[in-house]
C-alpha positions as CSV (number, residue, x, y, z in Angstrom):
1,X,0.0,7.0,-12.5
2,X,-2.1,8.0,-9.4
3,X,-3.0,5.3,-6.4
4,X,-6.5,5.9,-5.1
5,X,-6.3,4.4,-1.8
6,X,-6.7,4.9,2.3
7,X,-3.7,4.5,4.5
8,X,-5.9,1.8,6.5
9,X,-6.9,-0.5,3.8
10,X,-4.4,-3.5,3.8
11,X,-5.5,-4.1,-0.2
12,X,-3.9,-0.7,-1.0
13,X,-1.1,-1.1,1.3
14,X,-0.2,-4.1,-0.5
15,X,0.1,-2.0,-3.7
16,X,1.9,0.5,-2.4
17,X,4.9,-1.9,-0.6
18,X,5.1,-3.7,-4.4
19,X,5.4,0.1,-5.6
20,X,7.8,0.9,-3.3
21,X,9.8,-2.5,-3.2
22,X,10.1,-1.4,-8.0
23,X,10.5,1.8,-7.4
24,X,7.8,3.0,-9.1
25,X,6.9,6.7,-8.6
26,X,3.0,7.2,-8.3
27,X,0.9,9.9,-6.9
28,X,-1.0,8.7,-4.1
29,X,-4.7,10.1,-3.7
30,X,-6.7,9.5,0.0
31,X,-9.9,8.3,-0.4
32,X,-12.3,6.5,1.6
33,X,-15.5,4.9,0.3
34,X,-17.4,5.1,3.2
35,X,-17.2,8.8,3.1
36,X,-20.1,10.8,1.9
37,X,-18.2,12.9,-0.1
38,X,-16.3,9.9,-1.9
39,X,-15.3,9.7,-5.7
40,X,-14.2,6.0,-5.5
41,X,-17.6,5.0,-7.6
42,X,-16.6,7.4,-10.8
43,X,-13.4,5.1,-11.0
44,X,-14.3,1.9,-9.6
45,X,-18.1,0.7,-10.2
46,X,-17.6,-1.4,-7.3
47,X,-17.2,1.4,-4.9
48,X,-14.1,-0.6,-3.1
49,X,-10.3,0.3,-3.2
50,X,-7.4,0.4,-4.0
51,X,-7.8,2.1,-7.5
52,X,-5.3,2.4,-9.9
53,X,-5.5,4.9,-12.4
54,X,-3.0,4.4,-15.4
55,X,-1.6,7.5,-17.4
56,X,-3.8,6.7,-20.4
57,X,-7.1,7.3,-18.2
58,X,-7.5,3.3,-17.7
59,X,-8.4,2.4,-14.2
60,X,-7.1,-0.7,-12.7
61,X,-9.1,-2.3,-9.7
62,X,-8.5,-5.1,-7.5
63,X,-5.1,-5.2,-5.4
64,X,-4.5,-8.9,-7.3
65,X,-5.1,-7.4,-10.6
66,X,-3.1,-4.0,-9.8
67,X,-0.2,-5.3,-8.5
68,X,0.6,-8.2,-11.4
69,X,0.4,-5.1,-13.6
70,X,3.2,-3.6,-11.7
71,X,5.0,-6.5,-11.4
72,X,5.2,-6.3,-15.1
73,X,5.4,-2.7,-15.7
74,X,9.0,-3.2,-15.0
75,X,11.3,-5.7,-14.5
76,X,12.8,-4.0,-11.0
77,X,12.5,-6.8,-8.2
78,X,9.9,-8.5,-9.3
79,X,7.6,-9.8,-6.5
80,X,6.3,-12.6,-8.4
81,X,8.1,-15.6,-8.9
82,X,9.0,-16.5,-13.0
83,X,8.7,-20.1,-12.8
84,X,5.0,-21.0,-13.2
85,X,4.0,-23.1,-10.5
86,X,6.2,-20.9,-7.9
87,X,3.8,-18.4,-9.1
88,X,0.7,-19.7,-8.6
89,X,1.5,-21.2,-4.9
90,X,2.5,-16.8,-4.6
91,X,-0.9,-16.3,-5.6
92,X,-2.5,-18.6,-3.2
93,X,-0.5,-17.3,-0.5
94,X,-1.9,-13.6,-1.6
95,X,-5.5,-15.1,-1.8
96,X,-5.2,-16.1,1.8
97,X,-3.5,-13.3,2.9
98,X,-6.7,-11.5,1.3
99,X,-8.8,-13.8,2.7
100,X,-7.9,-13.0,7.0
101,X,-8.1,-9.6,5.8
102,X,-11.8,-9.8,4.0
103,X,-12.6,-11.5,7.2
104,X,-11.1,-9.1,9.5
105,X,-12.7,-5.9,7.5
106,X,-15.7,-7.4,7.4
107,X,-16.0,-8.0,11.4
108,X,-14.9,-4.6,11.7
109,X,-17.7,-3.0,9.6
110,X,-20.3,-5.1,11.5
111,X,-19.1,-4.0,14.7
112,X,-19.8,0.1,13.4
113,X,-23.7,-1.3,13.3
114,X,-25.9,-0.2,16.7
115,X,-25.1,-3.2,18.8
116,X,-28.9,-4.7,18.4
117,X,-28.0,-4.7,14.3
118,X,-24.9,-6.7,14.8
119,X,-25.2,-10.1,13.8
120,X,-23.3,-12.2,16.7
121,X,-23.1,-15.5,15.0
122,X,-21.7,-13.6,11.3
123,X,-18.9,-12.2,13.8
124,X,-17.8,-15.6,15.1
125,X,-17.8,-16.8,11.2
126,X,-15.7,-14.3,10.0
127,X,-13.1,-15.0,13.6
128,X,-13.1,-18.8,13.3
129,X,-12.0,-17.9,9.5
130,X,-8.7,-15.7,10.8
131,X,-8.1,-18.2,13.1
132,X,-7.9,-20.9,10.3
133,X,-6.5,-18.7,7.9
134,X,-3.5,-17.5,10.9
135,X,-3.1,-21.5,11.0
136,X,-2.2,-22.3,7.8
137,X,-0.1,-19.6,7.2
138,X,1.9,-20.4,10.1
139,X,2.1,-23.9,9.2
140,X,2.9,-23.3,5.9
141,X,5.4,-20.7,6.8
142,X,7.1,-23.2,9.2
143,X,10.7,-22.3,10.0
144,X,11.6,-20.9,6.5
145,X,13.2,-17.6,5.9
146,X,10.0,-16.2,4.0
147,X,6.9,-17.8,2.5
148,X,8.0,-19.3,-0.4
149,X,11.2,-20.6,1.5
150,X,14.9,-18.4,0.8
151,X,13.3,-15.6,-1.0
152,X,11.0,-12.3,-0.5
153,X,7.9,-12.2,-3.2
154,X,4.6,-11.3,-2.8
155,X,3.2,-14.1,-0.6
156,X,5.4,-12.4,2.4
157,X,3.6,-8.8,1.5
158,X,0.3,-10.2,1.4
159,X,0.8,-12.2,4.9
160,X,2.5,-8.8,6.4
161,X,-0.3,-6.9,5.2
162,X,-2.7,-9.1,6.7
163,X,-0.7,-9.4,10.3
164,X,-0.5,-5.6,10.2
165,X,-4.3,-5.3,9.2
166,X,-5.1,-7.3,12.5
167,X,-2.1,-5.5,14.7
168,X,-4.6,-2.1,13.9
169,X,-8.1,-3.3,14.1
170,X,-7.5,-6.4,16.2
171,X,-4.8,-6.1,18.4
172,X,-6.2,-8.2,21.2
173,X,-5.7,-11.5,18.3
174,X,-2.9,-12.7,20.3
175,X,-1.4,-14.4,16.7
176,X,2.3,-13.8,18.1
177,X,1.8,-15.8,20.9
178,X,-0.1,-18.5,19.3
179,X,2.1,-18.7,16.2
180,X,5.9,-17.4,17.3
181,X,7.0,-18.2,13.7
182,X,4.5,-15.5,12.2
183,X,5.6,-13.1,15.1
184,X,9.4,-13.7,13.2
185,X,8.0,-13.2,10.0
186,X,6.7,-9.6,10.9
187,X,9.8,-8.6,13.1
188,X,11.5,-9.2,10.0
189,X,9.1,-7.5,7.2
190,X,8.9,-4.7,9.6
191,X,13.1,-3.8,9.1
192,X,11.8,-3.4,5.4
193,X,11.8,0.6,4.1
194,X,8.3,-0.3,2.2
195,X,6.9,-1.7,5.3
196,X,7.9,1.1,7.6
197,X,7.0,3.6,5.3
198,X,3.5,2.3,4.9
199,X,2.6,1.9,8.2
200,X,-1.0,2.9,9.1
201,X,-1.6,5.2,10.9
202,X,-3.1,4.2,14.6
Protein backbone atom coordinates (compact mmCIF):
# COMPACT_ATOMS: atom_id res chain seq x y z
CA UNK A 1 0.00 0.00 0.00
CA UNK A 2 1.38 3.64 -0.55
CA UNK A 3 -0.08 6.81 1.68
CA UNK A 4 -0.28 9.93 -0.51
CA UNK A 5 -0.23 12.55 1.98
CA UNK A 6 1.69 15.98 3.29
CA UNK A 7 3.32 15.93 6.77
CA UNK A 8 1.05 19.18 7.54
CA UNK A 9 -2.35 17.92 6.72
CA UNK A 10 -3.97 16.67 10.12
CA UNK A 11 -6.43 14.32 7.72
CA UNK A 12 -3.33 12.36 6.72
CA UNK A 13 -1.74 12.48 9.97
CA UNK A 14 -4.66 10.84 11.38
CA UNK A 15 -4.05 7.89 8.96
CA UNK A 16 -0.74 7.50 9.55
CA UNK A 17 -1.00 7.46 13.81
CA UNK A 18 -3.94 4.49 13.01
CA UNK A 19 -1.08 2.94 10.71
CA UNK A 20 1.35 3.26 13.04
CA UNK A 21 -0.76 2.48 16.37
CA UNK A 22 -1.57 -1.61 13.70
CA UNK A 23 1.44 -1.79 12.60
CA UNK A 24 0.81 -1.58 9.30
CA UNK A 25 3.84 -1.06 6.88
CA UNK A 26 2.96 1.55 3.98
CA UNK A 27 5.00 3.54 1.78
CA UNK A 28 4.38 7.09 2.35
CA UNK A 29 4.42 9.46 -0.81
CA UNK A 30 4.65 13.69 -0.19
CA UNK A 31 2.31 15.47 -1.97
CA UNK A 32 0.72 18.64 -1.83
CA UNK A 33 -2.29 19.69 -3.83
CA UNK A 34 -1.63 23.12 -3.90
CA UNK A 35 1.52 22.51 -5.79
CA UNK A 36 1.68 23.14 -9.44
CA UNK A 37 3.33 20.15 -10.23
CA UNK A 38 0.77 17.88 -8.08
CA UNK A 39 -0.52 14.30 -9.03
CA UNK A 40 -3.18 14.24 -6.29
CA UNK A 41 -6.06 14.74 -9.13
CA UNK A 42 -4.99 11.42 -11.14
CA UNK A 43 -5.88 9.51 -7.73
CA UNK A 44 -8.34 11.48 -6.03
CA UNK A 45 -10.99 13.53 -8.42
CA UNK A 46 -11.36 15.76 -5.62
CA UNK A 47 -7.96 17.05 -5.68
CA UNK A 48 -7.75 16.78 -1.59
CA UNK A 49 -5.66 14.28 0.63
CA UNK A 50 -4.88 11.90 2.24
CA UNK A 51 -4.94 9.24 -0.55
CA UNK A 52 -4.76 5.76 -0.06
CA UNK A 53 -3.69 3.65 -2.73
CA UNK A 54 -4.42 -0.11 -2.10
CA UNK A 55 -2.11 -2.87 -3.69
CA UNK A 56 -4.80 -3.90 -6.21
CA UNK A 57 -4.56 -0.20 -7.79
CA UNK A 58 -7.88 0.90 -5.77
CA UNK A 59 -7.61 4.31 -4.33
CA UNK A 60 -9.10 4.97 -1.09
CA UNK A 61 -9.99 8.82 -0.22
CA UNK A 62 -11.22 10.51 2.70
CA UNK A 63 -9.29 10.11 6.18
CA UNK A 64 -12.93 8.64 7.63
CA UNK A 65 -13.22 6.19 4.91
CA UNK A 66 -9.30 5.29 4.88
CA UNK A 67 -8.81 4.69 8.24
CA UNK A 68 -12.13 2.19 8.98
CA UNK A 69 -10.48 0.28 6.09
CA UNK A 70 -7.42 -0.08 8.26
CA UNK A 71 -9.09 -0.59 11.14
CA UNK A 72 -10.32 -3.67 9.49
CA UNK A 73 -7.49 -4.68 7.49
CA UNK A 74 -6.29 -6.25 10.64
CA UNK A 75 -7.37 -6.94 13.73
CA UNK A 76 -4.02 -5.33 15.51
CA UNK A 77 -5.38 -2.66 18.13
CA UNK A 78 -8.17 -1.74 16.71
CA UNK A 79 -9.03 2.05 17.04
CA UNK A 80 -12.56 1.67 16.71
CA UNK A 81 -14.62 0.48 19.36
CA UNK A 82 -16.74 -3.16 18.55
CA UNK A 83 -19.78 -2.45 20.29
CA UNK A 84 -22.09 -0.46 18.01
CA UNK A 85 -23.09 2.50 19.63
CA UNK A 86 -19.44 2.97 21.27
CA UNK A 87 -18.70 3.26 17.69
CA UNK A 88 -20.64 5.65 16.42
CA UNK A 89 -20.15 8.25 19.53
CA UNK A 90 -16.05 7.37 18.05
CA UNK A 91 -17.25 8.60 14.85
CA UNK A 92 -18.81 11.68 16.13
CA UNK A 93 -15.85 12.47 18.05
CA UNK A 94 -13.73 12.07 14.61
CA UNK A 95 -16.32 14.29 12.77
CA UNK A 96 -15.66 17.04 15.23
CA UNK A 97 -12.25 16.51 15.45
CA UNK A 98 -12.52 17.03 11.44
CA UNK A 99 -14.66 19.65 11.85
CA UNK A 100 -11.97 22.37 14.12
CA UNK A 101 -9.58 21.21 11.61
CA UNK A 102 -11.81 22.05 8.24
CA UNK A 103 -12.32 25.26 10.07
CA UNK A 104 -8.81 25.84 10.99
CA UNK A 105 -7.50 24.96 7.19
CA UNK A 106 -9.92 26.86 5.81
CA UNK A 107 -8.87 30.18 7.82
CA UNK A 108 -5.52 29.37 6.91
CA UNK A 109 -6.03 29.28 3.12
CA UNK A 110 -7.96 32.60 3.28
CA UNK A 111 -5.35 34.21 5.04
CA UNK A 112 -2.66 33.20 1.83
CA UNK A 113 -5.33 35.65 -0.25
CA UNK A 114 -3.84 39.54 -0.86
CA UNK A 115 -5.22 41.04 2.27
CA UNK A 116 -8.02 43.22 0.20
CA UNK A 117 -9.30 39.41 -1.11
CA UNK A 118 -9.72 38.13 2.45
CA UNK A 119 -13.08 37.90 3.55
CA UNK A 120 -12.93 39.25 7.35
CA UNK A 121 -16.35 38.15 8.39
CA UNK A 122 -15.71 34.25 6.64
CA UNK A 123 -12.51 34.30 9.09
CA UNK A 124 -14.51 35.10 12.26
CA UNK A 125 -17.10 32.15 11.07
CA UNK A 126 -14.72 29.66 10.67
CA UNK A 127 -12.84 31.00 14.59
CA UNK A 128 -16.18 31.17 16.41
CA UNK A 129 -16.56 27.39 14.93
CA UNK A 130 -12.94 26.21 16.76
CA UNK A 131 -14.02 27.89 19.59
CA UNK A 132 -17.26 25.92 19.82
CA UNK A 133 -15.84 22.92 18.51
CA UNK A 134 -12.60 23.33 21.41
CA UNK A 135 -15.80 23.58 23.83
CA UNK A 136 -17.44 20.60 23.44
CA UNK A 137 -14.60 18.57 23.26
CA UNK A 138 -13.41 19.73 26.47
CA UNK A 139 -16.63 19.31 27.98
CA UNK A 140 -17.20 16.13 26.65
CA UNK A 141 -13.70 15.08 27.48
CA UNK A 142 -14.24 16.19 31.12
CA UNK A 143 -11.81 14.53 33.62
CA UNK A 144 -11.74 11.11 31.83
CA UNK A 145 -8.59 9.27 30.95
CA UNK A 146 -9.39 9.56 27.08
CA UNK A 147 -12.43 10.40 25.03
CA UNK A 148 -14.42 7.60 25.20
CA UNK A 149 -13.62 7.42 29.04
CA UNK A 150 -10.75 4.33 30.21
CA UNK A 151 -9.62 3.57 26.74
CA UNK A 152 -7.54 4.98 23.62
CA UNK A 153 -9.62 4.74 20.12
CA UNK A 154 -9.93 6.90 17.48
CA UNK A 155 -11.89 9.85 18.96
CA UNK A 156 -8.42 10.63 21.03
CA UNK A 157 -6.42 10.58 17.46
CA UNK A 158 -8.86 12.78 15.82
CA UNK A 159 -8.94 15.37 18.87
CA UNK A 160 -4.84 15.10 18.97
CA UNK A 161 -4.76 15.71 15.46
CA UNK A 162 -6.88 18.56 15.57
CA UNK A 163 -4.96 20.18 18.87
CA UNK A 164 -1.78 19.65 16.98
CA UNK A 165 -3.24 21.08 13.63
CA UNK A 166 -3.88 24.43 15.68
CA UNK A 167 -0.45 24.07 17.92
CA UNK A 168 1.19 24.62 13.96
CA UNK A 169 -1.04 27.02 12.17
CA UNK A 170 -2.58 28.65 15.24
CA UNK A 171 -0.42 28.73 18.04
CA UNK A 172 -1.68 31.98 19.49
CA UNK A 173 -5.42 29.83 20.23
CA UNK A 174 -4.62 29.81 23.74
CA UNK A 175 -6.92 26.29 23.97
CA UNK A 176 -4.50 25.06 26.93
CA UNK A 177 -5.29 27.78 28.98
CA UNK A 178 -8.85 27.96 28.31
CA UNK A 179 -9.52 24.25 28.53
CA UNK A 180 -6.54 22.63 31.01
CA UNK A 181 -8.22 19.20 30.56
CA UNK A 182 -7.45 19.24 26.64
CA UNK A 183 -3.93 20.68 27.55
CA UNK A 184 -3.80 16.89 29.65
CA UNK A 185 -5.17 15.15 26.96
CA UNK A 186 -2.23 16.24 24.46
CA UNK A 187 0.58 15.97 27.20
CA UNK A 188 -0.49 12.60 27.26
CA UNK A 189 -1.13 11.62 23.37
CA UNK A 190 2.15 13.32 22.91
CA UNK A 191 4.21 10.34 25.15
CA UNK A 192 2.63 8.11 22.29
CA UNK A 193 5.53 6.68 19.51
CA UNK A 194 2.75 7.37 16.68
CA UNK A 195 2.24 10.81 17.85
CA UNK A 196 5.92 11.71 18.17
CA UNK A 197 6.76 10.16 15.12
CA UNK A 198 4.27 12.18 13.14
CA UNK A 199 4.86 15.35 14.31
CA UNK A 200 4.80 18.10 11.65
CA UNK A 201 7.27 19.58 10.83
CA UNK A 202 7.36 23.57 12.02
Amino acid sequence: MKLIASLTSPFARKVRIVLAEKHIECELQIDVPWDADTHVPDYNPLGKIPVLLMDDGTALYDSRVIVEYLDHATPVRNVFPKESRSRILAKRWEALGDGICDAAATIFLEQKRPVPQQNPEWIARQTQKIHRGLAAVATDLGEHSWCMGDNFTLADIAVGCALGYLDLRFPHIAWRENHPNLGRLATKLAERASFSSTMPPV
